[in-house]
Every structure is written in C-alpha cells, then in structure tokens.
C-alpha positions as CSV (number, residue, x, y, z in Angstrom):
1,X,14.5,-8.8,-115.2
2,X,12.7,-6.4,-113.3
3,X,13.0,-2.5,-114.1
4,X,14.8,-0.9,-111.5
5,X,12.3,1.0,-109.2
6,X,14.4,3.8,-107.6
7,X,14.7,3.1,-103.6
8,X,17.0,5.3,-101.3
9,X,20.5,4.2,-101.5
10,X,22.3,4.4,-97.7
11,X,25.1,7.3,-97.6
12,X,27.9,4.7,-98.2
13,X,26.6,3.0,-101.7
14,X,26.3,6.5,-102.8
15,X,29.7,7.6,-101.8
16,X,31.0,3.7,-102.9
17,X,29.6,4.2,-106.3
18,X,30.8,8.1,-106.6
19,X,34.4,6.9,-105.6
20,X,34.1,3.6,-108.2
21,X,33.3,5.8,-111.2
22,X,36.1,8.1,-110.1
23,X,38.5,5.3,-109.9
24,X,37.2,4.0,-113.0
25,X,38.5,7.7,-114.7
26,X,41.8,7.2,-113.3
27,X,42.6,3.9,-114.4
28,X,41.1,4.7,-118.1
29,X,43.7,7.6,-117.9
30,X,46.1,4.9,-117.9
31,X,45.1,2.4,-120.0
32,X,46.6,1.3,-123.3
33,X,49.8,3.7,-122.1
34,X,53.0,2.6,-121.0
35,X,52.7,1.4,-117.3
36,X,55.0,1.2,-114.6
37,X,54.9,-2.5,-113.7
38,X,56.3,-4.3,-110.9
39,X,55.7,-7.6,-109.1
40,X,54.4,-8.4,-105.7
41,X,55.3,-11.0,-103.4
42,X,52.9,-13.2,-104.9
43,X,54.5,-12.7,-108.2
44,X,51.2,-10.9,-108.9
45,X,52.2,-7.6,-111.0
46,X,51.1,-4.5,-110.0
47,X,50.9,-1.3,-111.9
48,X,51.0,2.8,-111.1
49,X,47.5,2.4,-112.3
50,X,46.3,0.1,-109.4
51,X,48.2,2.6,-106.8
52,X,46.4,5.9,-108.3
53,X,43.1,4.0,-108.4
54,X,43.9,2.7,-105.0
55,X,45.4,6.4,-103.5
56,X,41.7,7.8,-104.8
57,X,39.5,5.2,-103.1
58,X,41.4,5.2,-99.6
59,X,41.2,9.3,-99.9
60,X,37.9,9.6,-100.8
61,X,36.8,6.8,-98.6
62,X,38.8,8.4,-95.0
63,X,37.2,11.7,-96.0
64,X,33.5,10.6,-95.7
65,X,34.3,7.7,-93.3
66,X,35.9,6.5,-90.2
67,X,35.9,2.8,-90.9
68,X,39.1,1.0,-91.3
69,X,39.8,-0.4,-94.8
70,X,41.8,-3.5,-96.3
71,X,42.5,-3.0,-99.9
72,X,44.7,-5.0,-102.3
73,X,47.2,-2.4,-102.3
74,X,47.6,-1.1,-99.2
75,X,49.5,-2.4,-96.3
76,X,47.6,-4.3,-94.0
77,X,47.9,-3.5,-90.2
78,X,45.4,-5.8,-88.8
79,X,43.5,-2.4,-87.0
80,X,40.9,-3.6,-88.8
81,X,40.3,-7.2,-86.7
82,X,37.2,-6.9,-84.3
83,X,35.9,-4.0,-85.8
84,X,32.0,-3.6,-86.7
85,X,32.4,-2.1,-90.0
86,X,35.1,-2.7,-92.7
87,X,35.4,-1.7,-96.1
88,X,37.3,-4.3,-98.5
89,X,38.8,-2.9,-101.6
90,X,40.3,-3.8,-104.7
91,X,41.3,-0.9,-106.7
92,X,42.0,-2.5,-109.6
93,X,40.7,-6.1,-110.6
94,X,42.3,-7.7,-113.2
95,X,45.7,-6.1,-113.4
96,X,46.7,-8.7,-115.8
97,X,43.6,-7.7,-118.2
98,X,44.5,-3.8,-117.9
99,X,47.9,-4.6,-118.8
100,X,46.8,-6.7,-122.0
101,X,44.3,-4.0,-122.4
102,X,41.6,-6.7,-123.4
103,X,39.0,-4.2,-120.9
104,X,38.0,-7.1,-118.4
105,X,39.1,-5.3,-115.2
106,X,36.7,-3.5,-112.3
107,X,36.9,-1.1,-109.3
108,X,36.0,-2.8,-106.2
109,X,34.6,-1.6,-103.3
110,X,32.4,-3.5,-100.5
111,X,31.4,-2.8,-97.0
112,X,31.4,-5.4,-94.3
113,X,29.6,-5.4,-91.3
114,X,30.4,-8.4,-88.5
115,X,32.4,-10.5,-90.7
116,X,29.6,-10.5,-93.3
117,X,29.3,-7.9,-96.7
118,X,26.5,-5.6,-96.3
119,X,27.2,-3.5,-99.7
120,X,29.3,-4.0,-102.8
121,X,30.0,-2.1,-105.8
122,X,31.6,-3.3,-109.5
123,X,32.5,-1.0,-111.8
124,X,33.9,-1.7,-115.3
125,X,34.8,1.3,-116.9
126,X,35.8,0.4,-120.2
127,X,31.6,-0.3,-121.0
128,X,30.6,1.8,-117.7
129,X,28.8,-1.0,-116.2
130,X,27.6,-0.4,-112.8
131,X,26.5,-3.6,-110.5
132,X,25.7,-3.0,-106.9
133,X,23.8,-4.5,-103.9
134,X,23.0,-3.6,-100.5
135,X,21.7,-6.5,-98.4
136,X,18.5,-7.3,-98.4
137,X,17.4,-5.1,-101.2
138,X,18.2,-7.1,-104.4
139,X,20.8,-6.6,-106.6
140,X,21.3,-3.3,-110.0
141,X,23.1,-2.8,-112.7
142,X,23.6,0.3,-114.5
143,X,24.5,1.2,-117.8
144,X,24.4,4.9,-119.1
145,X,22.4,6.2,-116.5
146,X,19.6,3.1,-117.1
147,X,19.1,1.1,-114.0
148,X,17.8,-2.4,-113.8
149,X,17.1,-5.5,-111.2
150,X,19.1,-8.1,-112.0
151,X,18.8,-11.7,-111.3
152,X,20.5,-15.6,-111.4
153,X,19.6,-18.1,-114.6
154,X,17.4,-20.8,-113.9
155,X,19.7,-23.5,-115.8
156,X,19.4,-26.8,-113.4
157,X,22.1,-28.8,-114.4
158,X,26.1,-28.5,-115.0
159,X,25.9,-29.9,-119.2
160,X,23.4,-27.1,-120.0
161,X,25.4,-24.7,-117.5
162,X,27.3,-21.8,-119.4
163,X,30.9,-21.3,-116.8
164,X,33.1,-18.9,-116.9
165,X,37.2,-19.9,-116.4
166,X,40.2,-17.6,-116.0
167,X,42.0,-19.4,-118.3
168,X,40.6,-22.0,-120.7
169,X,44.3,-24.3,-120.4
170,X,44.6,-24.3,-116.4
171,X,43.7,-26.4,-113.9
172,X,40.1,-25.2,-113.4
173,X,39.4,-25.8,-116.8
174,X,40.5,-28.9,-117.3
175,X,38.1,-30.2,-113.6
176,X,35.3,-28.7,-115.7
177,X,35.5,-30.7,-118.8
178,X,36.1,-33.8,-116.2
179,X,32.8,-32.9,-114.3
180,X,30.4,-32.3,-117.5
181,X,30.9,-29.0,-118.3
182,X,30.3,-28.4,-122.3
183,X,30.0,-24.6,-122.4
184,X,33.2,-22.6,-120.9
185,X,34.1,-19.0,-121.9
186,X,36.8,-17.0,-120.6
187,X,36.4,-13.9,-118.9
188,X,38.7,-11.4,-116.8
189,X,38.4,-10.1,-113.4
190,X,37.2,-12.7,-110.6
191,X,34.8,-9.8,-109.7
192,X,33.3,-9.5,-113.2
193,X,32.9,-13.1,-113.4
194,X,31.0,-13.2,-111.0
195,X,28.3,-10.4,-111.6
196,X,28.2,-12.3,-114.7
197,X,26.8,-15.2,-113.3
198,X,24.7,-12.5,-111.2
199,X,22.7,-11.2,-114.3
200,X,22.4,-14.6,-115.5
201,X,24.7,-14.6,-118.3
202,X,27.0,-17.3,-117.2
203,X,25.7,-19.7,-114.8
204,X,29.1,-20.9,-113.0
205,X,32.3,-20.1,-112.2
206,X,34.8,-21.4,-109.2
207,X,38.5,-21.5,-109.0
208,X,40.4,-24.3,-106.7
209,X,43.3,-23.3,-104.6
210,X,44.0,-19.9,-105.7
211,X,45.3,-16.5,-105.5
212,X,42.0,-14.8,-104.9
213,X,41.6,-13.2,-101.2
214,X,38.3,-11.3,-99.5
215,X,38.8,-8.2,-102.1
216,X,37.9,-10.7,-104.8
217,X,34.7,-11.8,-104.0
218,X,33.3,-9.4,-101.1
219,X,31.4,-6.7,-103.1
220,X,30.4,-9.5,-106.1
221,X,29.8,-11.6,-103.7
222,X,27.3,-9.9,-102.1
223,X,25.3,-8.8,-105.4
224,X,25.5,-12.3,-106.4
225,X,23.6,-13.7,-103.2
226,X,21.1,-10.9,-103.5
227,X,20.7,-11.8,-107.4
228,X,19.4,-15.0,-105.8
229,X,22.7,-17.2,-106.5
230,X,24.9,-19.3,-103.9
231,X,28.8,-18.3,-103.0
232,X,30.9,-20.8,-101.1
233,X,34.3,-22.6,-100.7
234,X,34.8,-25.5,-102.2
235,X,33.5,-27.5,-99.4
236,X,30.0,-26.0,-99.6
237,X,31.1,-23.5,-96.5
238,X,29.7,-20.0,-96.6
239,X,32.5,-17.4,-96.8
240,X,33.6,-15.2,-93.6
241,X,35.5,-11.7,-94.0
242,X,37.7,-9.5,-92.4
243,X,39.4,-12.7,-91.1
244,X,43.3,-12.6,-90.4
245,X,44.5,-14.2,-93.2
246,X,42.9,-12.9,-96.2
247,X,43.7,-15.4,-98.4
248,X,41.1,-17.8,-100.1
249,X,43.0,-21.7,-99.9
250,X,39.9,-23.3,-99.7
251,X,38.9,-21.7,-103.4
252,X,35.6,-20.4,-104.4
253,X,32.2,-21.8,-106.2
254,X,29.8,-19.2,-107.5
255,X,26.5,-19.7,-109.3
256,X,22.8,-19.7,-109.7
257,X,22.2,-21.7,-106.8
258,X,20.0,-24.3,-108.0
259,X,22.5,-26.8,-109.3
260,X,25.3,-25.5,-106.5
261,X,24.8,-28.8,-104.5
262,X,25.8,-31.2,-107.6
263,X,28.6,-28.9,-107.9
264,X,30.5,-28.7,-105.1
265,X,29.5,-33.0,-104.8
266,X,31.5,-33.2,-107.7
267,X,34.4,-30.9,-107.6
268,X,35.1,-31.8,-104.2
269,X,36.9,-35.0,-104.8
C-alpha cells in the first residue's frame, strides 16, 4: 500500500469524519452497559445507543449543512427524492455486535450526489479505525493519527479467496461452501465487511436477500470502488441510491473485482 500523501479533503469529509469520531465517543459511552433495547418493525433491535449516536450525526450534520438526510434511525419523509445531494447514514452498524459487545460495529456516514455516493466515512471506534473515500481520489485508512492508501487483493480465484459471512451457519454460508469457497471468517457490521475487503484483507463478501438497505453499503461502498474493488446486486447490476424503497432485495456482492464475474455466474443460480 501506498503512504498516504495528504491532499485537501472537501468541507463535507472533514465535517463527516469530525461528526464519525464524535459518534464513535458516544456509542463507546454506552458500550458494555446496560442498554435500553427495543425492536423495530423488522424485528431488527435497536438501542438508546443507536438514537444518541444518531441525534449527534443529524445535529451536527443540519448545523453545517442544508442537504436532506436518510439515516437508519430517523423517520423517512421522502423530502429527500429528486434532490442533488443526500447524505445516507447509519449511526450505528452492527447493533447486534454492540449489544454482544464483540467491538464489530461502525458510524456511518456517506454523501450522495445524483443517485450515486460521492464520499463515505467508516469509523470503528472500539480500534479507532478510520476508512474514507471521496470519488475519484482513492481510498484511506487511519489509525492513530497515521494515514495510509489502501487498496483491493489481487487473489483471482473464489478457492484461494478469503470471504467474510455474517454468520458462519446461515444461508450465505452455506452458498459459499456450495460455490468453492474454503476460507470463510465471520465478521460484524456489513460496513466493516466490506472496508475489509477494501484494504485487502478479505477478498469477498455478499449477502442474498437480505436486511441490508442503502445505509449499509453507501459510504463502504464507495471506498471499496475507489480501493479498486467491484460492488453490485446479485445480478451483476451496479447499485443506485436515494431510491424510494431503500431496501436491498436483490442482495449485495462485494470484492476485489477480478474474480467478481465468476462470482456473481455462480451465485446467481
């Protein structure tokens, strides 16, 4: 990997990184304490953590900015439709890994411009990684103040590919070991998956019909592509934002890009 070689950052990545590590204090204020937990209409649980975390980005984010903003866990009123510039948010990746305190979970903030992600920002604050990307200027990661260029693997094949799975007994997994795959490790947080694949650590990772939605993969999306990976649907079809329904039914295939075709060939049966 490259060293970073410092290059202006636009007024939003600063402000999106500023407000991530902020978030990123709040949630560690709450975690491995008792939480407040309750469960959405997805039967997704949600904690006070995610609304504090969430209460600081949309604050911080209206202060400095009038662009309308979908996040996780705020209501959606659909102002947003049509409109040039978009911030998508998840306040809190990875409930389910806060709450079992195994330190998988991210702040999530991206900026979309047209229907397409323009910036993205990861934070993790239980190690302080920082990953970020603005389009067309490669993709960082951050640790302690060190800042690096960070690029895909150049595994060309699914047997020597290293995936990631949510869950090493679900669905997904099983496909995997039905399509060749030998190495799988699991890893919270869809977001953190996939900067993993980003930096090259992991070379893969998709989900099938899912719960994911646009907060999911936006920002990581984005620093993926500009690590020089690939990010689809299933189907091969690039992925559009800011769309109506939020919602991701046609799943999700990230990875390195050079062995993305034989993937989606063989998961799509």
């Amino acid at each position: 990997m490259d060293k970073y070689l410092p290059k202006e950052k636009s007024a939003e990545l600063k402000i999106a990184i500023e407000i991530a590590k902020e978030a990123g204090a709040i949630l560690l204020q709450y975690y491995g304490k008792e939480l407040v937990i309750s469960s959405k209409d997805n039967n997704t649980p949600v904690s006070d953590a995610d609304i504090a975390s969430n209460d600081l980005i949309i604050k911080r984010l209206k202060e400095n900015f009038s662009y309308p903003i979908l996040s996780e866990e705020s209501a959606d009123d659909k102002s947003r439709l049509g409109q040039e510039f978009v911030w998508i948010v998840d306040p809190l990746d990875g409930t389910k890994n806060f709450i079992e305190k195994n330190g998988e979970f991210t702040v999530v903030i991206g900026l979309v411009r047209n229907n397409q992600p323009i910036m993205g920002v990861v934070y993790r604050p239980t190690t302080k990684e920082l990953y970020y990307a603005e389009k067309g200027q490669g993709a960082f990661r951050e640790v302690n103040g060190d800042e690096e260029r960070i690029g895909v693997s150049k595994i060309k094949s699914i047997p020597e590919a290293k995936f990631i799975a949510s869950k090493l007994d679900s669905r997904d997994s099983d496909l995997m070991d039905k399509i060749g795959v030998i190495n799988k490790t699991k890893v919270g947080s869809a977001a953190l998956k996939i900067c993993k694949v980003a930096q090259g650590e992991y070379d893969a990772f998709f989900v099938l019909k899912s719960k994911t939605s646009e907060w999911d993969d936006c920002a990581p999306g984005l620093i993926l592509v500009e690590a020089g990976g690939t990010l689809s649907d299933v189907f091969g079809e690039p992925l559009s934002y800011n769309q109506e329904d939020v919602a991701r039914p046609k799943g999700t295939v990230a990875d390195n890009g050079i062995f993305h075709k034989e993937l989606i060939e063989k998961i799509h049966p």
